[in-house]
C-alpha positions, -999 to 999 in steps of 0.1 A, spaced: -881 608 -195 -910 587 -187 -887 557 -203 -862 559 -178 -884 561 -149 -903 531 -165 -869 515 -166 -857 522 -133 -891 509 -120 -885 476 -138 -848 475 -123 -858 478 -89 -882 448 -93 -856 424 -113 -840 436 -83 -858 426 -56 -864 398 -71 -835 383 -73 -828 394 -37 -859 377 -29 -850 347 -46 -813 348 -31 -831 352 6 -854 319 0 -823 302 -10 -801 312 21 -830 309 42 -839 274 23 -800 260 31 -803 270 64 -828 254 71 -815 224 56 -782 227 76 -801 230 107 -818 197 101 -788 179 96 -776 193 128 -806 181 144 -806 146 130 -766 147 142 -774 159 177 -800 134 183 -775 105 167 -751 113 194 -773 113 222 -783 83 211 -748 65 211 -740 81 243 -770 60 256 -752 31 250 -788 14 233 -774 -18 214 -809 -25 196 -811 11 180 -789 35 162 -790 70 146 -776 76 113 -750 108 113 -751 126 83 -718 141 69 -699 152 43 -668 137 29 -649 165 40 -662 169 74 -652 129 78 -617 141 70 -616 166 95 -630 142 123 -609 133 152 -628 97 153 -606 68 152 -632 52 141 -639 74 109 -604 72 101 -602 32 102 -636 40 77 -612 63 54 -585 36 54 -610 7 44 -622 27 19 -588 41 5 -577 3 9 -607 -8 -13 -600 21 -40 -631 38 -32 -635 75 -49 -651 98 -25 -678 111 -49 -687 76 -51 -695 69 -11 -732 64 -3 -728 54 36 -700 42 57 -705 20 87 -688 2 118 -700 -28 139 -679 -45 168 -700 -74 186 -686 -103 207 -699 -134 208 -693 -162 238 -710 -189 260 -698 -207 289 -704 -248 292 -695 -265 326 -691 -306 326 -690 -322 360 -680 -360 355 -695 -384 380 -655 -399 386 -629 -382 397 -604 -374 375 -579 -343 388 -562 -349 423 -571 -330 447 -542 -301 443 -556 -293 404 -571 -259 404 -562 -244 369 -575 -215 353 -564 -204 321 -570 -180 290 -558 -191 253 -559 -176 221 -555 -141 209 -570 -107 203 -600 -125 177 -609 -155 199 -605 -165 237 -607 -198 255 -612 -194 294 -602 -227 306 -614 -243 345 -602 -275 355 -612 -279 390 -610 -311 418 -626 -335 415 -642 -336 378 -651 -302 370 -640 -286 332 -655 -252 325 -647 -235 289 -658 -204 278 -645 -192 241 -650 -160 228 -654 -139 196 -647 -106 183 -662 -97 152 -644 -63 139 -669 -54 106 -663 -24 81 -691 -19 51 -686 6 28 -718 15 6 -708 30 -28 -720 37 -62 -710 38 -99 -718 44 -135 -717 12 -154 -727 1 -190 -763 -16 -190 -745 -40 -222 -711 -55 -219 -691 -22 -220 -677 -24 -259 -636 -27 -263 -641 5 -281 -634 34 -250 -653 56 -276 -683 36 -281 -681 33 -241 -689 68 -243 -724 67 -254 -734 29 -245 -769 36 -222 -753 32 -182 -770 30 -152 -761 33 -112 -746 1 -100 -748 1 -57 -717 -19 -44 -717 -27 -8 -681 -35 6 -679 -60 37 -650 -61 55 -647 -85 84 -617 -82 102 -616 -114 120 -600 -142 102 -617 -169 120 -652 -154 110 -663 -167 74 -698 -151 57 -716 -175 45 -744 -155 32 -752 -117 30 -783 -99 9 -784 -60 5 -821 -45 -6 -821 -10 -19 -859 3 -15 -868 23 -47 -898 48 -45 
């Protein structure tokens, strides 16, 4: 008799045990899930203040990116679907639009328009305007401007540390390590990188 009590005793404890170790990992994820909240809420408060020198990072899943109503995330998708990027291999995802111009005004000491010459003009298309002035007597103003339209997708992969052999089962136990690939994607044509470095900070 005295076995089965012992028994029971020792049930109830496995018991609550594993209720109390289900608990702390409920209570553990909600916590979590609650800070990701947190770090989204103040991200969007932040891009509603309209602060070009400072932005939040939101922090979502794959899935929830797929549920979005952002035509924003879903150029992201494309870029990344256009690239042939798996989704267990996304890292980040970000977005960038800037414009660049500047105005120049030359005033000639002759006169060289007649005195009916008042022109202004725009040239050029959705990537790059010129506002051009031409005004009596010797006045030209231009004043080009650029869009830049920049996608970068940050993913990694498994890759071989040694040229991967010919072999695909000899590939299967060659030593591999992560590979980061970032993926730039400028959408003006006129805009041509001529340099770029990406620095992954290891603790």
């Amino acid at each position: 008799m005295k076995k089965y009590f012992y028994l029971a005793i020792a049930l109830l404890f496995i018991g609550l045990g594993v209720f109390a170790w289900y608990e702390t990992m409920e209570a553990r994820t909600y916590k979590e899930l609650y800070g990701v909240s947190a770090a989204n809420e103040k991200a969007y408060n932040e891009a509603l203040s309209d602060s070009k020198e400072k932005a939040r990072v939101f922090q979502l899943t794959i899935d929830n990116l797929k549920c979005s109503n952002d035509s924003l995330v879903a150029k992201l998708l494309e870029v990344q679907k256009d690239r042939k990027i798996k989704d267990r291999q996304i890292k980040s995802l970000s977005y960038q639009l800037a414009t660049a111009s500047k105005r120049d005004t030359l005033v000639l000491r002759d006169t060289i328009f007649a005195p009916a010459v008042a022109v202004d003009t725009t040239l050029g298309d959705k990537w790059y305007n010129l506002n051009l002035h031409l005004e009596y007597p010797s006045t030209v103003a231009v004043e080009p401007t650029f869009q830049s339209e920049k996608y970068v997708l940050i993913s990694s992969k498994k890759e071989t540390v040694d040229p991967p052999s010919k072999c695909f089962f000899i590939r299967w136990f060659q030593r591999k390590h992560e590979v980061i690939t970032v993926d730039v994607e400028e959408k003006n044509p006129y805009i041509q990188t001529t340099q770029q470095k990406f620095i992954e900070i290891v603790k």
